[in-house]
C-alpha positions, 0 to 999 in steps of 0.5 A: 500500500502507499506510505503513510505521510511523515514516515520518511521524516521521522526515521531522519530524527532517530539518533543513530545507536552505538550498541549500548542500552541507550541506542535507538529501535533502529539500530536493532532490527533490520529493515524487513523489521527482523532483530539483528545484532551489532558487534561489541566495540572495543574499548579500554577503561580503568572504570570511569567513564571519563577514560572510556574508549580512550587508548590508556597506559598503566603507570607505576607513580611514585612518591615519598615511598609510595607507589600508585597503579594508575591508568591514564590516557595515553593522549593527556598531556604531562599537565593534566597526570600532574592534576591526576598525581595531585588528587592522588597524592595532595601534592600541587602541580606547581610543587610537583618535579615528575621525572620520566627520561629527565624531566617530564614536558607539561605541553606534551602527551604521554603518547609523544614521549613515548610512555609504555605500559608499566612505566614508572613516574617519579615524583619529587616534592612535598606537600604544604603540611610537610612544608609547614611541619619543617618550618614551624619547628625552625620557626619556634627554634629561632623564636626559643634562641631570641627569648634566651638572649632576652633573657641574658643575664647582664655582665654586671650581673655575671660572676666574673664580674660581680667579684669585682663590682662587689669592691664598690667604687674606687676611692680615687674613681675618676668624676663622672659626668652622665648624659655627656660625651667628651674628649679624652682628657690629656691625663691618663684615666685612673682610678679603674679596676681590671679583672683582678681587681687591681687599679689599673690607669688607661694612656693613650699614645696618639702620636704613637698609635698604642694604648698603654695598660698600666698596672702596679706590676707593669705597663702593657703596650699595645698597637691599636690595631691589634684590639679587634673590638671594644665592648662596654656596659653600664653598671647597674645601679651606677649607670654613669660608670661603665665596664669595658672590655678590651678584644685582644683575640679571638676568644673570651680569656683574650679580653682585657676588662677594665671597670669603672670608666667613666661614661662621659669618656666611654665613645671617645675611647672607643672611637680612638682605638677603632677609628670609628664608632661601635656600640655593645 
């Protein structure tokens, strides 16, 4: 008989099936209406259906002690496995160092530096946890090691030399005068004490460039370039007096300490025996 009218056009809508559950009646039966059956596709998926029909490769990742079994599409760039080894791992991309025959190209595909089945991908780099557990510990070490030097005990109040403070001041102290800087006097500074609590005087030899320290036993002529460094402190309770020490070497047994130096001559010292200015 004739065709019904819009028979034509309907069978032009069907979408055409790919052999799966959701395909068209069409793609199952014959023209004269008899069943027939389309052969499987082949396909490779590593159980999502983002990979499926994909050529895929099985990689051996790994990290920090720790291997992965992964499938990846042979046609993704070195990029997107970074994206696949930062889900995997929590390690970011842009912390990421993968290794594969030298280090492995972002913009090219697996396929293009010829990645085979069972390669192995190293990976180097660490997590913002590791980072931060690295850190923290430095941190608060840094932070114990400026709380101790805070903390430090003053030099008057050492015993080295508190043995010497506790004499008291000199009778023949020379005057102080607090707040004000001034010149070294022409005279020798007197009336100071050293370290074993003898009186000990200070002359400065310009004109030969030599400090000269004189005790009751003998008098010690130094070059000015051999002191290295001079370090004073006030003494506390009696802060227009201060402590100094002389750095005739590289350790602590080698300066020369001198107590009692009054303050108004403090920086003038320090700037005729270093040429320049030094603070403690």
């Amino acid at each position: 008989g004739a065709e019904e009218p819009g028979m034509e056009a309907e069978a032009q809508e069907l979408p055409l099936g790919c052999g799966g559950a959701g395909g068209s009646p069409a793609a199952g039966r014959s023209p004269d209406g008899a069943e027939r059956r389309e052969p499987p596709q082949a396909s490779v998926s590593n159980g999502g259906d983002e990979d499926g029909g994909r050529e895929l490769v099985e990689l051996k990742v790994i990290w920090n002690k720790n291997k992965y079994d992964v499938k990846f599409c042979l046609d993704s760039t070195g990029a997107e496995l970074k994206q696949k080894i930062h889900s995997l791992t929590g390690l970011p991309p842009a912390m990421q160092k993968v290794m594969f025959k030298g280090l492995l190209p972002e913009e090219k595909t697996l396929r293009e530096i010829k990645v085979t089945n069972g390669a192995k991908i190293m990976v180097v780099g660490s997590t913002i946890n590791d980072v931060l557990a690295v850190n923290t510990p430095k941190e608060a070490a840094q932070q114990d090691v400026k709380a101790e030097e805070n903390k430090k005990e003053p030099l008057c109040r050492q015993k080295q030399h508190r043995k010497v403070l506790d004499k008291g001041k000199p009778d023949d102290v020379m005057p102080s005068v607090k707040g004000v800087q001034e010149r070294l006097p022409t005279v020798p500074l007197s009336g100071m004490y050293n370290k074993s609590g003898g009186k000990v005087r200070l002359t400065f030899k310009l004109e030969q460039d030599q400090l000269w320290i004189g005790t009751k036993e003998r008098t010690e002529k130094l070059p000015m370039g051999s002191i290295k460094n001079v370090v004073s402190e006030p003494i506390e309770g009696h802060e227009d007096y201060h402590m100094m020490a002389f750095q005739l070497g590289p350790t602590e047994a080698s300066y020369y300490w001198v107590y009692w130096v009054p303050t108004q001559y403090v920086d003038a010292i320090k700037d005729t025996v270093l040429g320049k200015w030094q603070y403690f």
